[in-house]
N, C-alpha and C positions, 0 to 999 in steps of 0.2 A: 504494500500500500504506500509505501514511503515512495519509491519510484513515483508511484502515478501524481504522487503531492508534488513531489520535486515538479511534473513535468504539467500540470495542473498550474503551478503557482508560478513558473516561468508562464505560460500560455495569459495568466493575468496579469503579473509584472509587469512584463518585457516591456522596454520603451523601442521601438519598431521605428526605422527611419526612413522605411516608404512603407506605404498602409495596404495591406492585404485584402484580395477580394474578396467579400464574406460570401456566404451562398446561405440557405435557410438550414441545410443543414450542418454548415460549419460553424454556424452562431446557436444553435441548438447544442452541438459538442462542445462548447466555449462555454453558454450557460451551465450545463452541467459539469463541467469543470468548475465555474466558480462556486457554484453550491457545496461541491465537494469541499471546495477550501474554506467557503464561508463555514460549513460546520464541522470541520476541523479545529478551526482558530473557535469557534462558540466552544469547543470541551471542552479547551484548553481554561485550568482554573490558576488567573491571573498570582494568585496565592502561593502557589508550588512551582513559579518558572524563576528559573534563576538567569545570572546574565554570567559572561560567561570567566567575569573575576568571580564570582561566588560557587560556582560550580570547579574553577581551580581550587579555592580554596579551601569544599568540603573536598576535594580530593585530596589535598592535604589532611584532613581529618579521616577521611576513611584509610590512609596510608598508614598515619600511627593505629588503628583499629586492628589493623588488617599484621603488623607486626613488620611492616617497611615495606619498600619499593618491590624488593622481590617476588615479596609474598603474594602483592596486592598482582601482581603482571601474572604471576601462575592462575589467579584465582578469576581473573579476568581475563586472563589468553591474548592477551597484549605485552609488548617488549617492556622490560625494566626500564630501558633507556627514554622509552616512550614516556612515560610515567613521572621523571629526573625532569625530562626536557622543559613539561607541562608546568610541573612544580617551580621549579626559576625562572619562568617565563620566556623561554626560546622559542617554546610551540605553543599553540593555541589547541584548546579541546577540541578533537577532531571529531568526525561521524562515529566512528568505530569506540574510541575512548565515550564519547557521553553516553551511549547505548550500551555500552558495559556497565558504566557506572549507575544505568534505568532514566534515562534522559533521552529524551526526542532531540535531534538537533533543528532547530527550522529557523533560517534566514528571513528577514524582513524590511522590508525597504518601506520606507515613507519616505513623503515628501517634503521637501527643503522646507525649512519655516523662513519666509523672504519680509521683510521689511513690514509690510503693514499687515502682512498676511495672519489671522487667526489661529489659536491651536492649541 
């Protein structure tokens, strides 16, 4: 399901710099894509999403849990080094690391807030 969200949520995204022909049933496929995403994003409870210093840093907590880096990469099936890099900040929580850790990853773009503009 993650696939079809990724390719769902590009299909609403995408900024397009020449405009596509729509036909009745390609704006039907496009609807139902954004429905998809629209209640995707409604399950999602504002409460339990972290951003993605707060999810390094229960990583860091589940790291002393778990009895250090090693442990935690066996118990997750991800590299140690992966784990180190996260921790001091080299890498960024990847797809593979949040979803081990029970985390969705999903990107989101909004728009610019410009000068007089609302928000």
């Amino acid at each position: 399901m993650s696939n079809f969200l990724t390719v769902a949520a590009r299909q609403r995204l995408a900024v397009r710099r020449h405009p596509v022909p729509t036909t009745p049933s390609s704006e039907r496929r496009a609807s139902k894509a954004r429905a998809a995403v629209d209640a995707h994003f409604a399950a999602i409870d504002p409460e339990r999403t972290l951003t993605a210093s707060e999810l390094s840093a229960k990583l860091s907590a589940v790291v002393r849990e778990a009895g250090g880096e090693l442990a935690l990469a066996k118990q997750l099936g991800v590299s140690s080094p992966l784990i180190n890099h996260v921790r001091n900040g080299h890498n960024d929580v990847g797809r593979k690391l949040a979803e081990a850790l029970g985390y969705e990853m999903l990107v989101v773009y909004v728009p610019l807030r410009r000068g007089g503009d609302a928000g």
